[in-house]
C-alpha positions in Angstrom: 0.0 0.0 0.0 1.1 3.7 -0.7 -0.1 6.8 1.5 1.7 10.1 -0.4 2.4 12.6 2.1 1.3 15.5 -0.9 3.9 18.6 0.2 4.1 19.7 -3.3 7.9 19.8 -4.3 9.0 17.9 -1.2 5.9 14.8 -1.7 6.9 11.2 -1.1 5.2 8.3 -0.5 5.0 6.0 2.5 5.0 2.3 1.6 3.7 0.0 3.7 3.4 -4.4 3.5 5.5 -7.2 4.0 9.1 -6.9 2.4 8.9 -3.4 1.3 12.5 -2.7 2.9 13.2 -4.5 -0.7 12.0 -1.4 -2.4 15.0 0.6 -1.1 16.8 0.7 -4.1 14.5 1.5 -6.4 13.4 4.7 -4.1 16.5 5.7 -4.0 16.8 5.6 -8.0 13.8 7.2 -8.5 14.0 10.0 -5.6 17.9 10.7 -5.8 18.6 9.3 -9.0 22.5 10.9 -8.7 23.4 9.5 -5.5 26.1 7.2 -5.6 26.8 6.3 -2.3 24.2 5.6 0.5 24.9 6.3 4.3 23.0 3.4 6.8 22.6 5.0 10.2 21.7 1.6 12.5 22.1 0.0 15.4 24.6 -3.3 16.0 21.3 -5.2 17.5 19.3 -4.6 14.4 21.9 -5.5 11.9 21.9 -8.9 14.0 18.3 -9.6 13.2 17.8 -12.1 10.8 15.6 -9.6 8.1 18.6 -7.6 8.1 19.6 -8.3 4.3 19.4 -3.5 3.6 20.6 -3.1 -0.4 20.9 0.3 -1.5 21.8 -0.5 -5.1 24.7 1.7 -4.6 27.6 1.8 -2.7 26.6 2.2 0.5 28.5 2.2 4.4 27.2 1.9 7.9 27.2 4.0 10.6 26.3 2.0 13.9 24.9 4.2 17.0 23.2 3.3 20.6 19.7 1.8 20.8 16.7 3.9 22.0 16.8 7.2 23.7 20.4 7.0 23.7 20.9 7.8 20.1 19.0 11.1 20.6 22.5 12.7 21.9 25.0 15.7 20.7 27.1 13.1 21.0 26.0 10.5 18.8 24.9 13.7 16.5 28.6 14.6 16.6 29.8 10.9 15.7 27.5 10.5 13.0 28.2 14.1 11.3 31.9 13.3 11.2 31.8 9.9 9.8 29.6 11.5 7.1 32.6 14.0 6.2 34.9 11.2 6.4 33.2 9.2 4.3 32.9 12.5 1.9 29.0 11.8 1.4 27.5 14.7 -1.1 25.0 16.3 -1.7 23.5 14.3 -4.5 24.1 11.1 -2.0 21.3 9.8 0.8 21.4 9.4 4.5 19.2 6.1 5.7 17.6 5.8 9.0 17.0 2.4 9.8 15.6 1.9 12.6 13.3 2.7 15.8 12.2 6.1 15.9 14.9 7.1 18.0 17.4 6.4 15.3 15.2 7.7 12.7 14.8 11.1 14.7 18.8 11.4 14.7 19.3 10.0 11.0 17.0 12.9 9.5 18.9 15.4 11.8 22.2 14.4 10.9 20.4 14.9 7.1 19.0 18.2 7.9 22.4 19.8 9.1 25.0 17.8 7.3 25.9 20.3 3.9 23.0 22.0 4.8 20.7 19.2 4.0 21.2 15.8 2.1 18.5 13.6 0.9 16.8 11.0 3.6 14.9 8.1 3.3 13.5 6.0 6.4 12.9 2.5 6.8 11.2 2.4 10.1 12.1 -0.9 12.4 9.6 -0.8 15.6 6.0 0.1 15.5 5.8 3.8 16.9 8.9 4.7 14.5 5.8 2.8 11.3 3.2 4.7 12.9 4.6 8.0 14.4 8.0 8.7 14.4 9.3 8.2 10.6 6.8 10.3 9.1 6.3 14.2 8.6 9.6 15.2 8.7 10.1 16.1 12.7 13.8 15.3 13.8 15.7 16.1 16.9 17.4 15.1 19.7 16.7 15.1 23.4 18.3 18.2 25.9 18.1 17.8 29.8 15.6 19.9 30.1 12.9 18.2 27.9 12.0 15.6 25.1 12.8 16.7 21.5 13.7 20.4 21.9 16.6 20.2 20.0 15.7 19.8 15.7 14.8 20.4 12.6 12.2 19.9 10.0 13.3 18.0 7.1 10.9 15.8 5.3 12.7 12.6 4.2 12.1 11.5 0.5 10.9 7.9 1.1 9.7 6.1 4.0 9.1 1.9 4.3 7.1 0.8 6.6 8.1 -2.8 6.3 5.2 -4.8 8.7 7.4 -7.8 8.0 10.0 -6.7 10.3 7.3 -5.9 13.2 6.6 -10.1 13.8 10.7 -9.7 15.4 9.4 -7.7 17.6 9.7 -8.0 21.7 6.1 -7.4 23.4 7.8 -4.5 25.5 8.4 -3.1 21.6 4.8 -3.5 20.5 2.9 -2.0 23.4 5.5 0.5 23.0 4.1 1.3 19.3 0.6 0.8 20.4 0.6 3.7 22.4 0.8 5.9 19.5 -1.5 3.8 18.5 -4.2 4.5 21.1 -3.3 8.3 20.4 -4.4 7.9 16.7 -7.1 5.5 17.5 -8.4 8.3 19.9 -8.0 11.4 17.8 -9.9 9.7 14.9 -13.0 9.8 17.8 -13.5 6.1 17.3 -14.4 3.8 19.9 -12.7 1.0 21.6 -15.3 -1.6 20.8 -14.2 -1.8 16.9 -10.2 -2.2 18.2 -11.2 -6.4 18.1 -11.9 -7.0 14.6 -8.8 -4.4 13.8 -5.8 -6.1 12.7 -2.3 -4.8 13.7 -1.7 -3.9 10.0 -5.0 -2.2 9.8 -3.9 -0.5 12.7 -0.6 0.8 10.9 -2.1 2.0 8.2 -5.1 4.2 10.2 -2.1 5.8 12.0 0.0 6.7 8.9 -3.4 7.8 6.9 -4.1 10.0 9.5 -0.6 11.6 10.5 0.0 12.5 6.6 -3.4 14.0 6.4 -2.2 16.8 9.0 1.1 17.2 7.8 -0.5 18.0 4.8 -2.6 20.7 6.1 0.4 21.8 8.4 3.8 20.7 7.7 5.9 22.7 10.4 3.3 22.5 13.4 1.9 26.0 13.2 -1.6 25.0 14.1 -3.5 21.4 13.2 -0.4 19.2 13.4 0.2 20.4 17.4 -2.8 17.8 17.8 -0.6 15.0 17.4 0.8 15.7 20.5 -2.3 14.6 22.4 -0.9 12.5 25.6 2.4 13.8 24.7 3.2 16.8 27.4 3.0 14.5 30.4 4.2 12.1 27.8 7.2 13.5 27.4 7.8 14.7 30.9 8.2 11.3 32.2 10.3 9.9 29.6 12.7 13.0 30.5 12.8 12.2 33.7 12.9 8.5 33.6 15.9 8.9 31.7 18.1 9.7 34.6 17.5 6.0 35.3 18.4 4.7 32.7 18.2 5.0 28.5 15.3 1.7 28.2 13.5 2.8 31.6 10.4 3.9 30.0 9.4 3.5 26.3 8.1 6.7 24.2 4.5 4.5 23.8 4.1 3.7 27.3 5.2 7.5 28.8 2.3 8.5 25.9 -0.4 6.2 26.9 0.0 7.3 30.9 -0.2 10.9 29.2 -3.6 10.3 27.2 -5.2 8.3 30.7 -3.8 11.8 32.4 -5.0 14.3 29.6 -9.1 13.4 29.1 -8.8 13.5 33.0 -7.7 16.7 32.9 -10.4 17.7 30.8 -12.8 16.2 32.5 -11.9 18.2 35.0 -12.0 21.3 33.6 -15.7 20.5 31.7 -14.8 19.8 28.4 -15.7 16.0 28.6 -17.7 13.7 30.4 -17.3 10.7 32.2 -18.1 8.6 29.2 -14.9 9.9 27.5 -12.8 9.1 30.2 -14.1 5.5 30.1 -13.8 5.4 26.6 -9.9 6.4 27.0 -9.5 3.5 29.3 -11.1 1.3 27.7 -8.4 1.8 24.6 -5.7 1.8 26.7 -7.3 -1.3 28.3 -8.1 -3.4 24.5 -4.2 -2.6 23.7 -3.1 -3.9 26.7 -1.3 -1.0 27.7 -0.6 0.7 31.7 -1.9 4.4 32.2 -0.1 4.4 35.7 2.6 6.9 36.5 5.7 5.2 38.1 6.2 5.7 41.9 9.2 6.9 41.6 8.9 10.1 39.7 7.6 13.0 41.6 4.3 15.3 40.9 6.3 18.7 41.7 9.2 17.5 39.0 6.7 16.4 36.5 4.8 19.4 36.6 8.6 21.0 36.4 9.2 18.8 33.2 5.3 20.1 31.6 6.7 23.7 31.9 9.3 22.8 29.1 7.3 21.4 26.6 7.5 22.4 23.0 4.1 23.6 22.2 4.5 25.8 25.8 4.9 29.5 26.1 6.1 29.7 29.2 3.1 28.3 30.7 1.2 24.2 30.7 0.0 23.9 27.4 -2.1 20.7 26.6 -3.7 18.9 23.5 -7.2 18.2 25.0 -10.6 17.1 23.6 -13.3 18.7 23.9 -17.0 19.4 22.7 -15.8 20.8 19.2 -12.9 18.2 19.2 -8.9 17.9 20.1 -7.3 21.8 20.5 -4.0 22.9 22.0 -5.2 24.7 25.5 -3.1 27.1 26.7 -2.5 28.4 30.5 -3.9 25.7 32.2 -3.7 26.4 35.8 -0.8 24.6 37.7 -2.9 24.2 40.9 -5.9 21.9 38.7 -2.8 20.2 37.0 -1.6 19.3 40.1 -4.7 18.3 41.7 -5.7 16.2 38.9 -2.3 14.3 38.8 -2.7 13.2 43.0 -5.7 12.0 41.4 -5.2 10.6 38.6 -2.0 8.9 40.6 -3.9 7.4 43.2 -6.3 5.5 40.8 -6.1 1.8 40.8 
């Protein structure tokens, strides 16, 4: 299946089935027909798995970096911008991210910046990276301070969702993805009884469908595209913070589904929803098998610290919330009801 992300000059097509990772070369031909050598940015775990067989068509090298989180560093960044010089990649050659969304995230950095952009092409390894992370054009790495403050826009040329690769996948890795999952699932306003009869491919495809519609309508997040961000601001304050103990401590999917069981709470409590959405949320959460718990060991005060810094903030708590008329971006939430609701929502069983 093809979805074409339509961006007028910079259009490309996501291509999603079973062994589409084969199509690599002939993307490459046809969307940087004068590169002659092809950069792999990687991991060593994934080029031991046994669908690793990646063929250009061209010359190509690898550059292996860190698993996870851990890739998303100035120092990895640094690493992989200098083997690119050494290796005297050009302008007309391609950078290819293969791998979760972590690695993807750094690859289409390293592309952005490196000779002031070089062409990138994705082929997306764990679920959220199919569904989420791979597509739109979004890169970055992580600072202290927050999740993802540090990047660039830079739409990649090509992107192959190979579902193939996803049956390798560890059940830690899948819930992981499925949290994006229950964010797309959720913005679409559909219910959790139809999740039974959906298939895992179906699933993939309902995500990518609907995170190339809003790039479309909004390619550098200045107003539609913040929605995919629902879950994402407490989301992303726990991952920052479980980072300090350790780079696999919490999963991108997991930190988001705690976020979406946190956010419609929120609204609730501020009279946007009713109790039936909150249900609903849960009961989405619940079909996918995934936690909306927040871990014991991270305090309210330094996750309502971590909110302050995220992206779509202005020096206030900004939130992606539904609401009568739909998802919006809500500024200046009060930090007392954020608080409040968080005890709450914490003390839930």
């Amino acid at each position: 299946m093809k979805v074409t992300v339509d961006l007028g000059r910079r259009a490309y097509d996501v291509l999603l089935g079973e062994g589409v990772r084969h199509r690599l070369a002939d993307v490459i031909q046809e969307r940087a027909p004068r590169a002659r050598e092809a950069v792999l940015i990687t991991s060593r775990t994934l080029r031991a798995l046994p669908w690793y067989d990646i063929d250009t068509g061209i010359e190509q090298h690898v550059i292996e970096v860190p698993d996870g989180e851990g890739a998303k560093s100035w120092s990895t960044l640094e690493h992989v911008c200098e083997e690119l010089a050494e290796r005297g990649l050009s302008r007309h050659d391609v950078v290819v991210g293969v791998g979760g969304g972590a690695i993807t995230d750094l690859a289409g950095f390293a592309a952005a910046i490196y000779l002031r952009g070089v062409a990138a092409i994705h082929v997306p390894t764990s679920l959220v990276g199919q569904v989420d992370a791979a597509i739109g054009g979004k890169t970055a790495l992580n600072a202290r301070a927050g999740k993802n403050l540090i990047g660039a826009f830079h739409q990649p040329v090509g992107v192959l969702c190979d579902t193939e690769v996803l049956s390798t996948l560890g059940e830690r890795d899948r819930l992981g993805g499925l949290g994006e999952v229950a964010k797309c699932w959720l913005l679409e306003d559909r219910r959790a009884g139809a999740l039974a009869k959906t298939s895992l491919e179906e699933l993939v495809v309902m995500a990518v469908q609907l995170k190339a519609g809003i790039v479309m309508m909004d390619e550098t997040e200045a107003g539609q595209r913040a929605l995919l961000n629902y879950g994402h601001t407490l989301g992303h304050a726990l991952e920052i913070l479980a980072l300090t103990r350790g780079n696999d401590e919490l999963r991108h999917g997991e930190a988001v589904a705690i976020g979406l069981g946190f956010a419609v709470r929120l609204a609730h409590a501020m009279g946007r929803v009713g109790s039936l959405e909150v249900a609903n949320h849960d009961d989405v959460l619940r079909s996918l098998g995934l936690s909306w718990h927040v871990p014991a060991y991270l305090s309210s005060d330094a996750l309502v610290r971590a909110m302050g810094h995220d992206k779509k903030a202005h020096h206030d708590l900004t939130f992606v919330l539904p609401g009568a008329s739909g998802f919006e971006v809500v500024h200046h939430v009060p930090e007392a009801l954020v608080r409040e609701v968080l005890e709450k929502f914490r003390g839930e069983i």
